[in-house]
N, C-alpha and C positions, 0 to 999 in steps of 0.2 A: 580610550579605545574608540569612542565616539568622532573622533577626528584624522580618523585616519581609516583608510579602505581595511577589509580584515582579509586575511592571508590565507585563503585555501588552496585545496590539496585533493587529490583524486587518489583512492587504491581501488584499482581493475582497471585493462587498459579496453574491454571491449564498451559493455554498456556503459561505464567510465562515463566514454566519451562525452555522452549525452548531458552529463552531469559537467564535463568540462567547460560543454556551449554555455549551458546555466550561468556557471561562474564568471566565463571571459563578457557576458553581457549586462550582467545583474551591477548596476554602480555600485554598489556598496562595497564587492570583493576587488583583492589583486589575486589573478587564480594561480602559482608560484609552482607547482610542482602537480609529479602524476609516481605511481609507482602499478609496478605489475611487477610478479615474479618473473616470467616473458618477455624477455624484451623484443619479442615477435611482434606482441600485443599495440606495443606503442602507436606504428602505423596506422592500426584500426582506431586508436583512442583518436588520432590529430584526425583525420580523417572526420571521425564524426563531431569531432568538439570544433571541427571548422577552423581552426588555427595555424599558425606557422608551424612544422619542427623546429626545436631550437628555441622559443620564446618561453618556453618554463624549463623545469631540470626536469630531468626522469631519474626516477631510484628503483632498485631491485628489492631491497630490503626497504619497510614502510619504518619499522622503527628507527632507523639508520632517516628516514626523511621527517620522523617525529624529531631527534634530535639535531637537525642543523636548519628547520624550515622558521621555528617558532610560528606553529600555525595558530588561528583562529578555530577554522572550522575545516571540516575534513567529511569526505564522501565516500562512503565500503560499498562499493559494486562489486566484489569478489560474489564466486557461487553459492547456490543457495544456503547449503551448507558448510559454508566457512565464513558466517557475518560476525561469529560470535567473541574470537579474538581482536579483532582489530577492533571492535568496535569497544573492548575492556579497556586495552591497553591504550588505544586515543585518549580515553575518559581520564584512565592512569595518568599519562602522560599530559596532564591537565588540560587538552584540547578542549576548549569550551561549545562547539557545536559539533554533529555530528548527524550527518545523512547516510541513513542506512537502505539501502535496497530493501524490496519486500520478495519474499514474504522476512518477518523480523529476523529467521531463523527455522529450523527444522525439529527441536524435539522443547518441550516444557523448560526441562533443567539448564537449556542453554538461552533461555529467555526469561528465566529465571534472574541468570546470572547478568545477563545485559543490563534488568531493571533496575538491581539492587546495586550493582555498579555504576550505574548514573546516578541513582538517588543518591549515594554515599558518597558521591565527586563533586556533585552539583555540576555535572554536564547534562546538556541540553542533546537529546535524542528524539528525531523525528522521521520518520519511516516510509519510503516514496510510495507510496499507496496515494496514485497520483490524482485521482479525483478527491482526492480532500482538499485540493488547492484550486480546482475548475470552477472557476464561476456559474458558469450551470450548476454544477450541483450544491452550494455554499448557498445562491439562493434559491433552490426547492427545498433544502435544509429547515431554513428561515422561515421559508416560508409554511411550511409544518409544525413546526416547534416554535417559533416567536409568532407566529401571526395567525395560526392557530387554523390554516384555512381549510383543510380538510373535517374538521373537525373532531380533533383526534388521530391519527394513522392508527390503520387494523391488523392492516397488510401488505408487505413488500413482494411484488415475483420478479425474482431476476431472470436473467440468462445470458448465459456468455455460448455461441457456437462455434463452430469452424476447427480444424486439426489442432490447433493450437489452445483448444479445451480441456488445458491441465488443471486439476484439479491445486495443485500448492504453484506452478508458475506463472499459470495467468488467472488461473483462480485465486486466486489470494487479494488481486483488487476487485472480482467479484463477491468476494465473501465480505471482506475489509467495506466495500463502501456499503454493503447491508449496514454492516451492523456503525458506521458512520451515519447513515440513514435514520436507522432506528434507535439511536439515541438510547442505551441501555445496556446491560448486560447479558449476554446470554443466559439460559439456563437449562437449557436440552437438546439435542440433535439426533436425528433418525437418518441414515442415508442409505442410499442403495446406486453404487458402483454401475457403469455402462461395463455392456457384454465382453466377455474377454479380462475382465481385473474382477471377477467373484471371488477369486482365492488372493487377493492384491497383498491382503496381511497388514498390520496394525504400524510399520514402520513406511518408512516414506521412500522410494526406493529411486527417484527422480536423475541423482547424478549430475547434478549443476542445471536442471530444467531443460537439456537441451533437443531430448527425445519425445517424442509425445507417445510413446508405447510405454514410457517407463511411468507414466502421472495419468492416472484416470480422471476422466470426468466424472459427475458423481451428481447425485441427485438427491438436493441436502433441505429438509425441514429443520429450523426453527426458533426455537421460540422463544422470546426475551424478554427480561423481568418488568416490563412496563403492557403487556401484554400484547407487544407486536409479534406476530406471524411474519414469518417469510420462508419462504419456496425460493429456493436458488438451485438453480439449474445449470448445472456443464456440460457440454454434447458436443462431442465429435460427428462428424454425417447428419450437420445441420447445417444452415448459413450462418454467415460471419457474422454475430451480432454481438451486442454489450449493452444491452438493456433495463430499466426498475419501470416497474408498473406499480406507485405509491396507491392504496387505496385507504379512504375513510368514510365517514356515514355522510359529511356533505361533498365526497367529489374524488378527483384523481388526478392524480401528475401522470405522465408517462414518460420518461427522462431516457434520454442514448447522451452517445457523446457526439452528436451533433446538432440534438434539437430537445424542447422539449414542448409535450401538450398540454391543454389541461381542460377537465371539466368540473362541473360545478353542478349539485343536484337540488332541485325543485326544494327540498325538503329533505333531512335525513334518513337515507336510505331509499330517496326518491329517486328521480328518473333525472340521470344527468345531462347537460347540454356542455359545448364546447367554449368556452372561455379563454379569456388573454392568459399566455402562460407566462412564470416566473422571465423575466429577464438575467443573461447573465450568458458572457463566452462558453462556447461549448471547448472541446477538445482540439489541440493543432493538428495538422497532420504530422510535424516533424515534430519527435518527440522530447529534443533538448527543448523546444520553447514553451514546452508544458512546465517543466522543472523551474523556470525563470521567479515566479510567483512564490513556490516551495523555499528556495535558496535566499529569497528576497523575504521572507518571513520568520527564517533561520535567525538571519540579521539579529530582525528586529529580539528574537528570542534572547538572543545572545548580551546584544548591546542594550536593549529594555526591560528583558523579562516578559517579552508578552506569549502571547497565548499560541499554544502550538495545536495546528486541526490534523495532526497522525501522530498523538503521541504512541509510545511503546507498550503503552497497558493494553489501548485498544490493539494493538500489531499481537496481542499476545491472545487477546481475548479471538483473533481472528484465525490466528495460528490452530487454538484449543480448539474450535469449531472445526477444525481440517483433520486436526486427530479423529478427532469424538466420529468424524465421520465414515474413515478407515475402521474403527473400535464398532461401530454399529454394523459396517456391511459385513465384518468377520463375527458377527453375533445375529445371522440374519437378521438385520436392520431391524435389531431392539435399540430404543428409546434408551441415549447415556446421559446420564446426568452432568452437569457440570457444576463448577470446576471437575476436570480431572485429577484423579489420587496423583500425589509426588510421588517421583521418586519410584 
């Protein structure tokens, strides 16, 4: 397999696209086919994947392009709630890689079934929760955890603002790079829902993410088994922001996606001054060339076995934090334990 390009594949023809650009750029792939239910859809996919019509097939039916494509690797941008088929039956259908849109999925039991289906295939599953692949954040990462320079981390405060502060469609890479961040497992969540979703209820009621009345923001503490804090913050009727404010006893990152700071304190829990920050690409603006890095480390997954920075445990552990926090604002934002009960 090593000597020849691997053969992917797109199901969803909107954000698809972006996933399409990935493939036609990344050397390693031949990107051969797209599929959508929609053949409306296709348009938008060429359109954003920047390609000819005409230079791959399009299929209606995905399994009908699992069996004539002999794919490699294959990409589920279907809505939020519908990752959890296709991404089984790829695995089924021995597709050895597999990018999945975030969030992983929409309730426990069908993330559940994602896990235990790649573990039992040995397919390779990795979930676009796209700052796990930014070099900005890979080395603030690094540089917390290998090189040790905060001293520790205490505390993460995120925020993500602007209309588009849903709580599972674009919250789900502000919850996901937390706990990418903080390097650990969750084990608690408190939250309390913005004005207007007090009665939101314990189910996810989003409809493919594309509303923002239907996904609250949410105002979610916490806390993870190495004994990192974090304050993650969703807000509508704020400005547009995507922010980590890393703190520890000798200093702080202040990480966006297009810069980041840093300082450094006199002494532990001294008085900090401002310092050279981590080096490393922040975020594109166009966001097929974020996915390049993702697609291009797929590869290596596939063809080396190496190491994947979104696997589907963490996608799952970030999902449970999205419940747990719906489960607390309908229990006036009492403290839920985690794991959540099966089932």
């Amino acid at each position: 397999m090593s000597n020849r390009k691997l053969r992917a594949a797109v199901i969803g023809g909107g954000l698809g696209g972006h996933h399409g650009y990935a493939y036609a750029r990344a050397e390693e792939y031949e990107l051969v086919a797209t599929c959508d239910i929609n053949p409306a859809a296709f348009d938008r996919f060429f359109e954003r994947a920047k390609i000819e019509r005409g230079s791959i097939r399009e299929y209606t039916d995905y399994q009908e392009m699992f069996a004539k494509e002999n794919l490699d690797v294959v990409s589920i941008a279907t809505p939020d709630h519908l990752h959890v088929n296709p991404v089984c039956d790829a695995a089924e259908a021995g597709i050895k890689g597999i990018f999945c849109e975030k969030p992983l999925c929409t309730t426990i039991a069908d993330a559940d079934r994602m896990v235990a289906t790649v573990e039992r295939t040995g397919a390779k599953l990795a979930i676009d929760h796209t700052r796990s692949y930014i070099p900005a954040y890979q080395a603030v990462k690094k540089a917390v955890w290998t090189d040790g320079e905060l001293g520790g981390l205490t505390r993460i405060i995120a925020h993500m603002g602007g209309h588009r502060s849903m709580l599972f469609r674009n919250g789900t890479h502000l919850v996901d790079a937390v706990c990418y961040l903080a390097n650990a497992e969750p084990v608690w969540v408190i939250a309390a829902h913005e004005r207007g979703f007090e009665n939101y209820g314990t189910v996810y009621k989003g409809e493919g993410g594309k509303d923002p009345s239907l996904d609250p923001g949410s105002s979610i503490i916490v806390e993870f088994a190495n004994g990192v804090r974090a304050l993650i913050n969703s807000a509508k009727l704020t400005p547009a922001l995507f922010e980590f404010d890393l703190q520890g006893p000798n200093g702080r990152f202040w990480l966006t996606d297009s810069f980041c700071k840093a300082w450094k304190t006199d002494k532990p829990e001294g008085t900090p001054s401002e310092v050279a920050a981590p080096e490393g690409r922040g975020y594109i603006d166009y966001f097929g060339e974020n996915l390049i890095p993702a697609v291009q480390e797929i590869a290596q997954m596939v063809l080396h076995d190496g190491p994947n920075s979104s696997p589907p445990q963490r996608a799952r552990n970030s999902l449970e934090i999205m419940l747990a926090a719906l489960i607390s604002q309908e229990q006036g934002s009492a403290k839920i334990q985690l794991p959540l009960p099966r089932g």
